[in-house]
Phi, psi and omega in degrees: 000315182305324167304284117047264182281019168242338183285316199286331175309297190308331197265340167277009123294341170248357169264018181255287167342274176002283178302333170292330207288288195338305215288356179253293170246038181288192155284180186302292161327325174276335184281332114358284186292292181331316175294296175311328182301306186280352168290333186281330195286317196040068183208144272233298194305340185281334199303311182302283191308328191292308185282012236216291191266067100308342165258007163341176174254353198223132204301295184299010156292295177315306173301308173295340165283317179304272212310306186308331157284314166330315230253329158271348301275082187261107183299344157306345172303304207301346167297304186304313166339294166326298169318291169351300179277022172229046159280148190299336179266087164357331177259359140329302180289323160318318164258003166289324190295292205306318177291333172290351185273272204317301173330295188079026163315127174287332177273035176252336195320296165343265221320306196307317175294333181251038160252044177265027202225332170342142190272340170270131194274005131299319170280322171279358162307291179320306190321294194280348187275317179279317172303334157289322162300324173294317150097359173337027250282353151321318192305349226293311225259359172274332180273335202276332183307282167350313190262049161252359199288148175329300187284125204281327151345298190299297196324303192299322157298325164299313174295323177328279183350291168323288175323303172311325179263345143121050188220359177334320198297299235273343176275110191284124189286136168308000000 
């Protein structure tokens, strides 16, 4: 049996390799799928290669290294996250906000308010949804500016938010 469970060890050590290598020099595709693929591995050595395509050239490398870090939640991701959110593609900023949520760093709390202002009205949804997981009550007052927001979405994410960090009573529902 110990055989067994060593063959089975090697082999989830060469498919792991394996995702680093694509995730450095595959092709696009392959560069992608690898970042999910290693989200799955939850294992600590992937966090370096992972934070490496967050400068990818192509954005849905970069969305799947964000997400993938969220999933790991290796606190060293977060300066590079942080970075993240001010990449030119939205659904970048978008999982950078979702990971910095799931992480729960206090030193995204800043970054993260002053993308509450962001023009797609999905990145501030991930925003105010992560400023709530983070539970931080600096946000409080960015969130309640939020529920005036255009979007109905947003609004809800801010009230979750609110609740989470725990000022909900001062808020009236819409």
């Amino acid at each position: 049996m110990p055989e067994e469970e060593e063959t089975g060890e090697k082999s989830v050590e060469k498919a792991f390799n394996r995702h680093i290598s694509m995730l450095k020099w595959g092709g696009l595709n392959e560069r992608w799928r690898a970042a999910d693929a290693l989200a799955e591995f939850a294992n600590e050595r992937a966090v370096e290669p992972l934070i490496e395509a967050l400068d990818d050239d192509y954005a849905d490398v970069r969305w799947r290294a964000a997400t993938a870090l969220g999933i790991l939640d290796g606190r060293e991701a977060v300066p590079p996250l942080i970075r993240c959110l001010d990449d030119e593609s939205s659904w970048v900023r978008m999982a950078a906000a979702r990971s910095l949520g799931q992480i729960g760093d206090p030193r995204a709390v800043e970054p993260l308010i002053r993308l509450l202002d962001d023009e797609k009205p999905r990145v501030r949804r991930e925003v105010a949804l992560a400023l709530g997981r983070i539970g931080n009550p600096l946000a409080r007052d960015a969130l309640l500016r939020l529920l005036d927001d255009p979007d109905h979405d947003v609004r809800e994410a801010a009230r979750q938010a609110l609740s989470e960090i725990g000022t909900i009573g001062e808020v009236s529902t819409v």
